[in-house]
C-alpha positions as CSV (number, residue, x, y, z in Angstrom):
1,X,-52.7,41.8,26.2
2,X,-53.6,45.5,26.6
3,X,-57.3,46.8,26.6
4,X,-57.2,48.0,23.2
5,X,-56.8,44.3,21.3
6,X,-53.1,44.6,20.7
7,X,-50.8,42.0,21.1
8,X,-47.1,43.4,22.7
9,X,-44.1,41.9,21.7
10,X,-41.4,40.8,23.7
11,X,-38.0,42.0,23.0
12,X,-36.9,38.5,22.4
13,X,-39.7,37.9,19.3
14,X,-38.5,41.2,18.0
15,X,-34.8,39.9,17.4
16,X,-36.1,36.3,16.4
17,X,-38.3,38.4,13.6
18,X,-34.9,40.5,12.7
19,X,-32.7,37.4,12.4
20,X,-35.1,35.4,10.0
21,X,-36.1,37.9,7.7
22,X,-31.8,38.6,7.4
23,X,-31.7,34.4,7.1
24,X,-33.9,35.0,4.4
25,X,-32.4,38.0,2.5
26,X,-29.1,36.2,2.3
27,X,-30.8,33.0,1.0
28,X,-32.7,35.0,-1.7
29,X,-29.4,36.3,-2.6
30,X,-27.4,33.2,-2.7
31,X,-30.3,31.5,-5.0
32,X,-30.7,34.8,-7.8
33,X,-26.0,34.6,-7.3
34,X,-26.3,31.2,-7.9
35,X,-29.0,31.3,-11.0
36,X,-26.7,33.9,-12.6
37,X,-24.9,32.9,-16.2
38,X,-21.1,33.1,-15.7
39,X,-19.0,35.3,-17.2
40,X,-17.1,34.2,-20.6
41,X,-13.7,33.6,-20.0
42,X,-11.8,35.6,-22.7
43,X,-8.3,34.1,-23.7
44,X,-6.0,36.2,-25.7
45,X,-4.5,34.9,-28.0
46,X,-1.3,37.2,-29.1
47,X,-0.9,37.9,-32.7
48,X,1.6,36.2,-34.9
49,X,4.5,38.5,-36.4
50,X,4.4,39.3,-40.2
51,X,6.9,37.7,-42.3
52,X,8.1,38.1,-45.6
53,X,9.7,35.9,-47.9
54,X,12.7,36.0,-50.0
55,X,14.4,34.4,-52.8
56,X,18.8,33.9,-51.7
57,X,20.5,32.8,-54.3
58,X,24.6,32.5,-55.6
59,X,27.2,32.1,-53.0
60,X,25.1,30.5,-50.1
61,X,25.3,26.8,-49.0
62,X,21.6,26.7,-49.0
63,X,20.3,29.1,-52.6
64,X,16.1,29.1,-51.9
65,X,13.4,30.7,-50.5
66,X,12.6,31.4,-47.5
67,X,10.1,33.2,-44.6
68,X,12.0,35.7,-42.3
69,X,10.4,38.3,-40.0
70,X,9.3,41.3,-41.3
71,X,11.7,43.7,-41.3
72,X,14.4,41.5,-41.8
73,X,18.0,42.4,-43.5
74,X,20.0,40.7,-46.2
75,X,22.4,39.7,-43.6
76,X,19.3,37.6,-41.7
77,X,18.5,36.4,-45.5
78,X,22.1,35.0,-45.8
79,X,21.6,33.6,-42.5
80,X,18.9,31.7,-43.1
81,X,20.8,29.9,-46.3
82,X,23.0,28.5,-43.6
83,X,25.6,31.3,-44.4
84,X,27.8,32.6,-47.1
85,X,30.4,30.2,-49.3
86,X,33.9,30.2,-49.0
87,X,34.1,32.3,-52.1
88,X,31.4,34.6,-51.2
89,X,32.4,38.4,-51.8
90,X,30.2,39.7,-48.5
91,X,31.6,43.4,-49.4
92,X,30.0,43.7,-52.7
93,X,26.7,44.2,-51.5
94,X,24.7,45.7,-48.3
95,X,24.4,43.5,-45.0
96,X,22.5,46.0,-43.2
97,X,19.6,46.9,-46.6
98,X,15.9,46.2,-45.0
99,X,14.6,43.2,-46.9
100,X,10.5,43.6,-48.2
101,X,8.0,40.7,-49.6
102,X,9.5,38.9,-52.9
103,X,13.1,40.3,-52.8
104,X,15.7,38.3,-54.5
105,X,19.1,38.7,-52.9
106,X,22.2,37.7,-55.0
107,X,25.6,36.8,-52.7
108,X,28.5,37.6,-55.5
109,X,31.7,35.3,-55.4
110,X,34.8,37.0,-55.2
111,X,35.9,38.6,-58.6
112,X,39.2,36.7,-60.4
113,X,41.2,37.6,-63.0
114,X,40.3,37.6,-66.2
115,X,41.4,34.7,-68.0
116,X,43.3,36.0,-71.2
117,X,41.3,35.4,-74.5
118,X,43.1,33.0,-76.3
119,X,44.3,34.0,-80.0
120,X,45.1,31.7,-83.1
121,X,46.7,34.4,-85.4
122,X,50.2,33.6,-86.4
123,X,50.7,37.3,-87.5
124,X,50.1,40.1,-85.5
125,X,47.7,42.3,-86.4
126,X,47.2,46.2,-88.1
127,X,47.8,48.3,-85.4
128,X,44.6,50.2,-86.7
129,X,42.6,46.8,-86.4
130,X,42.0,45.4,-83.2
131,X,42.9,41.8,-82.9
132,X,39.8,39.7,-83.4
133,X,39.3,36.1,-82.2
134,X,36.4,33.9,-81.8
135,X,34.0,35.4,-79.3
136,X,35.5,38.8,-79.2
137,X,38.0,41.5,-78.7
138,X,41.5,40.1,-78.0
139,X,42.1,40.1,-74.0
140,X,38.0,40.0,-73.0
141,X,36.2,37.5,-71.5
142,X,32.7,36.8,-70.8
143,X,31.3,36.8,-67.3
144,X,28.2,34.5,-67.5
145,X,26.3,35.6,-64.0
146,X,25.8,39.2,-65.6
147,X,25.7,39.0,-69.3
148,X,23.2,40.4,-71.3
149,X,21.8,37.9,-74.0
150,X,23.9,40.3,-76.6
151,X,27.1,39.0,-74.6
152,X,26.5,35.9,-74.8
153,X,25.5,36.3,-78.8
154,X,29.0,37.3,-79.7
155,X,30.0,34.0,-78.9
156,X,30.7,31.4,-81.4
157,X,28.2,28.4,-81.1
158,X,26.0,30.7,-79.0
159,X,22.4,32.2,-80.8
160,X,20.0,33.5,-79.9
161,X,17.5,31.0,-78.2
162,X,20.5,29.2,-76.1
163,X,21.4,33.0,-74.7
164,X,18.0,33.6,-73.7
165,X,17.8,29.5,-71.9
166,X,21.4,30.9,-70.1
167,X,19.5,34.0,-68.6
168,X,16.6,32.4,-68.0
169,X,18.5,29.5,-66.2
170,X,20.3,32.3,-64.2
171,X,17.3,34.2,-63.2
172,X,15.6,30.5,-62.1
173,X,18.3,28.6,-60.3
174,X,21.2,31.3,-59.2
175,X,24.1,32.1,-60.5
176,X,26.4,29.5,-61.8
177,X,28.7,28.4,-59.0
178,X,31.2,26.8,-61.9
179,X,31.5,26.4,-65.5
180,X,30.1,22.8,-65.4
181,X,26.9,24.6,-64.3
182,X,26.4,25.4,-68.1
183,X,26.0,21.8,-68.8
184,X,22.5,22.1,-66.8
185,X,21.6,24.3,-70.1
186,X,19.7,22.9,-72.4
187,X,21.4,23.0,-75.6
188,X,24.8,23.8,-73.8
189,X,27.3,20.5,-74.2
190,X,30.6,19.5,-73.0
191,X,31.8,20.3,-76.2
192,X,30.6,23.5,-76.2
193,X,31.9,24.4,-72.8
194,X,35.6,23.0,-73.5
195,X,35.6,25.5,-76.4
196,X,34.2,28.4,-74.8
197,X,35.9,27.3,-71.3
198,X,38.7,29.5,-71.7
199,X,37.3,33.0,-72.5
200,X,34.1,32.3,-69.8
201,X,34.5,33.6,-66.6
202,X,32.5,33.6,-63.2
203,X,32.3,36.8,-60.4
């Protein structure tokens, strides 16, 4: 102890000082770390893909609707009916046309021949007169996945509310796949059909 009252410390006590008030920092530190909230843990969550949905109908082995990517082209559409029929006419329409939301895509069959309309004269007719028979003009048929409701008027046993059922069974269920289908009309018999059978036709 010096003559003026203070008290000298040794070198030791200095470093023993220095070391606990460090001890004590780092505790302070590890309590406030400690006390802290943690972070929220963000998980991203990738967006799904738009998709669209489209009507496929005629020459499919699957006609309905369904949801494809957006995007999409009538090929994919076929695709996704579990592909074209045998008698699907692929180059009548456009495999690579970009599909949008509510699109109806129609798969053709492969055009035939036209089925000569049958005639019951047992003369033959004016040459300034075309030669009539029942349903119309001699050598003309009727295609029934793209007649107008006037087509299908000019028919015999066909008026006007069983052309409009025919269209709107068309428009609802795809095109007809065979004659037969027109049984599925209402009003449309087998009797009907076997009369009309041979001037009817299907593209």
């Amino acid at each position: 102890m010096t003559g003026t009252g203070v008290v000298a410390i040794s070198r030791a006590e200095q470093i023993a000082l220095a070391a606990l008030g460090a001890a004590l920092l780092v505790a302070i530190f590890a309590i406030v770390a400690y006390q802290r909230a943690p972070e929220p843990v963000v998980v991203a969550t990738p967006a799904a893909p738009p998709t669209i949905k489209v009507h496929v109908v005629g020459e499919v082995v699957w006609p309905g609707q369904y949801l494809l990517r957006a995007g999409a082209h009538v090929q994919d559409a076929i695709l996704a009916a579990h592909g074209p029929t045998l008698i699907a006419d692929l180059n009548r329409i456009n495999l690579a046309a970009v599909l949008r939301d509510g699109d109806r895509v129609v798969v053709p069959r492969i055009v035939q021949p036209p089925y000569p309309f049958p005639t019951r004269r047992t003369h033959p007719p004016a040459p300034e007169s075309p030669s009539k028979v029942e349903g119309g003009e001699h050598g003309r048929t009727v295609n029934v996945n793209t007649a107008t409701a006037e087509d299908l008027e000019r028919l015999p046993g066909i008026g006007p509310v069983l052309a409009r059922r025919i269209i709107a069974h068309r428009d609802q269920q795809g095109l007809f796949r065979t004659l037969d289908d027109l049984i599925e009309v209402q009003g449309f018999g087998r009797k009907l059909l076997r009369r009309l059978e041979p001037v009817l036709r299907l593209d």
